[in-house]
KOLPA-408276 format. One line per 2 residues: their letters; for each residue x, y, z of C-alpha. Coordinates in nm, 2 decimals. Each point is the difference from the previous one (the first is absolute). Layout:
A) X:Y:Z | ...
***
This chain:
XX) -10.50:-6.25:3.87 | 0.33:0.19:-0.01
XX) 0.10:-0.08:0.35 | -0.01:-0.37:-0.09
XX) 0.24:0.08:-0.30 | 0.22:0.20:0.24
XX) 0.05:-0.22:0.23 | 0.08:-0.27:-0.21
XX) 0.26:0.23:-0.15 | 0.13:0.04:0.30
XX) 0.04:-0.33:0.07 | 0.12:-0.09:-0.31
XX) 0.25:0.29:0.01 | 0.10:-0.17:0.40
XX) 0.10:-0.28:-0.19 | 0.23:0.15:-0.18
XX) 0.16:0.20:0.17 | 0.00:-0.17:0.40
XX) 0.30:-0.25:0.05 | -0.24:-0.18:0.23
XX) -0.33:0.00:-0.20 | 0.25:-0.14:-0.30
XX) 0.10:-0.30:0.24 | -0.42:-0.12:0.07
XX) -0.17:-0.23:-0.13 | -0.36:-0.10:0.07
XX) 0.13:-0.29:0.28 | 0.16:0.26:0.21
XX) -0.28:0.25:-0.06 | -0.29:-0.26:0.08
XX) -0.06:0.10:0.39 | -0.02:0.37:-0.06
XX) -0.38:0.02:-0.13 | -0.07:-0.18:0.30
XX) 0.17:0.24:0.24 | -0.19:0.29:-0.11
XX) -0.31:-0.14:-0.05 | 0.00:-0.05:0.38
XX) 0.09:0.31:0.05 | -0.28:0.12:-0.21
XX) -0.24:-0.24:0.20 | 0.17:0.17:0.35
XX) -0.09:0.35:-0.17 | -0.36:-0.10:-0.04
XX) -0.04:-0.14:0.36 | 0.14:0.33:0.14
XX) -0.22:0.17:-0.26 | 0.34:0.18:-0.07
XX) -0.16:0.15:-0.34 | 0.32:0.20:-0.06
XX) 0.28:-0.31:0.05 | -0.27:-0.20:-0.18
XX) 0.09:0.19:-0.32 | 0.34:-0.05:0.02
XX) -0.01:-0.36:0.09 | -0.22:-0.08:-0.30
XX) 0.25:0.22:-0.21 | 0.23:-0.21:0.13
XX) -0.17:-0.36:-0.07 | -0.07:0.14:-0.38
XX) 0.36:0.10:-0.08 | 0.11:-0.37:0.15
XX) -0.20:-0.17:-0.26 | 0.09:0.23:-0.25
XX) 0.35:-0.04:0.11 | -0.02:-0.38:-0.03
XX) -0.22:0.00:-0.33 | 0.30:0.23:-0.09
XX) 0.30:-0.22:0.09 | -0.23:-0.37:-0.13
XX) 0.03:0.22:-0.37 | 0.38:0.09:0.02
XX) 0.00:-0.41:0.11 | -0.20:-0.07:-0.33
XX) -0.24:-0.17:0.23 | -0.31:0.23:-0.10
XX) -0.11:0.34:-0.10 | -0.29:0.28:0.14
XX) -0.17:-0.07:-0.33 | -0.05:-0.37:0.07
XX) -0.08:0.01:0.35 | -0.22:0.32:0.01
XX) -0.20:-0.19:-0.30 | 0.01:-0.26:0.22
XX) -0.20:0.10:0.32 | -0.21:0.20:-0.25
XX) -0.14:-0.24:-0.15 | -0.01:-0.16:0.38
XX) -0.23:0.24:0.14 | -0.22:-0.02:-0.32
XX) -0.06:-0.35:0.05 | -0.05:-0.01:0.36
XX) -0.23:0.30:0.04 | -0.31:-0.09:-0.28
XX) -0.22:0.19:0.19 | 0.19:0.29:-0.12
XX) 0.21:-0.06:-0.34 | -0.32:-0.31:-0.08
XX) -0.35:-0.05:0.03 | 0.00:-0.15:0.29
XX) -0.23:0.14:0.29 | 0.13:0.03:0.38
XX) -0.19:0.20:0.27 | 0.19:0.00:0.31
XX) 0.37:0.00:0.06 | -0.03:-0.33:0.16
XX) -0.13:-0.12:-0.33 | 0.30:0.15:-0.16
XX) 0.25:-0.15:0.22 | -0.15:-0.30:-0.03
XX) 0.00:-0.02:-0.34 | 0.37:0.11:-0.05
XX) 0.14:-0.26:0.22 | -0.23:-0.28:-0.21
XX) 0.17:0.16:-0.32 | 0.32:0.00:0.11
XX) -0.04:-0.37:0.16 | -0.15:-0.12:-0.32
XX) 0.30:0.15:-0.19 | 0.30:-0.13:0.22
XX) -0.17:-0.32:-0.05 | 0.05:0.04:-0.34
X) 0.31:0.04:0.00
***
């Protein structure tokens, strides 16, 4: 999608050019995803549909932003952690990406948290 790409060249162009972008790291950025995402949950209990798109703009760019600043840090990259909750959503959802059979989204719940319990346990 060429918004994606955008933004991320936006952000990436922030970086370089913003004295105070240049000075973050992904400590002093870590409460800002939080931030907007309750303002995206505020949006949807007002079932403010217009502030709602800007507050989940806003929620996107700060984990771009971050995944952004953890790459200038050498700490990751988009490649690796887009791969990485890929392949995530692959395994937990067999009833879509398996052969597994679900019916109800209760069943589906259910069986996403018994994947991702069994997997943390693996860990």
């Amino acid at each position: 999608m060429k918004e994606i790409d955008e933004l991320i060249d936006v952000i990436n162009e922030t970086l370089r050019k913003c004295p105070w972008l240049k000075e973050q790291t992904i400590y002093s950025l870590k409460g800002e995803p939080l931030n907007e995402a309750r303002e995206v949950k505020e949006a949807i209990e007002n079932n403010d549909m217009d502030n709602f798109e800007e507050e989940i703009g806003d929620l996107i760019y700060d984990a771009l932003l971050i995944l952004a600043v953890a790459e200038k840090q050498g700490i990751t990259n988009y490649h690796n952690v887009l791969k990485r909750v890929i392949e995530k959503i692959k395994r937990r959802k067999p009833w879509v990406f398996g052969d597994e059979k679900v019916s109800t989204a209760e069943e589906a719940a259910r069986r996403w948290y018994e994947i991702k319990k069994e997997e943390k346990n693996h860990k």
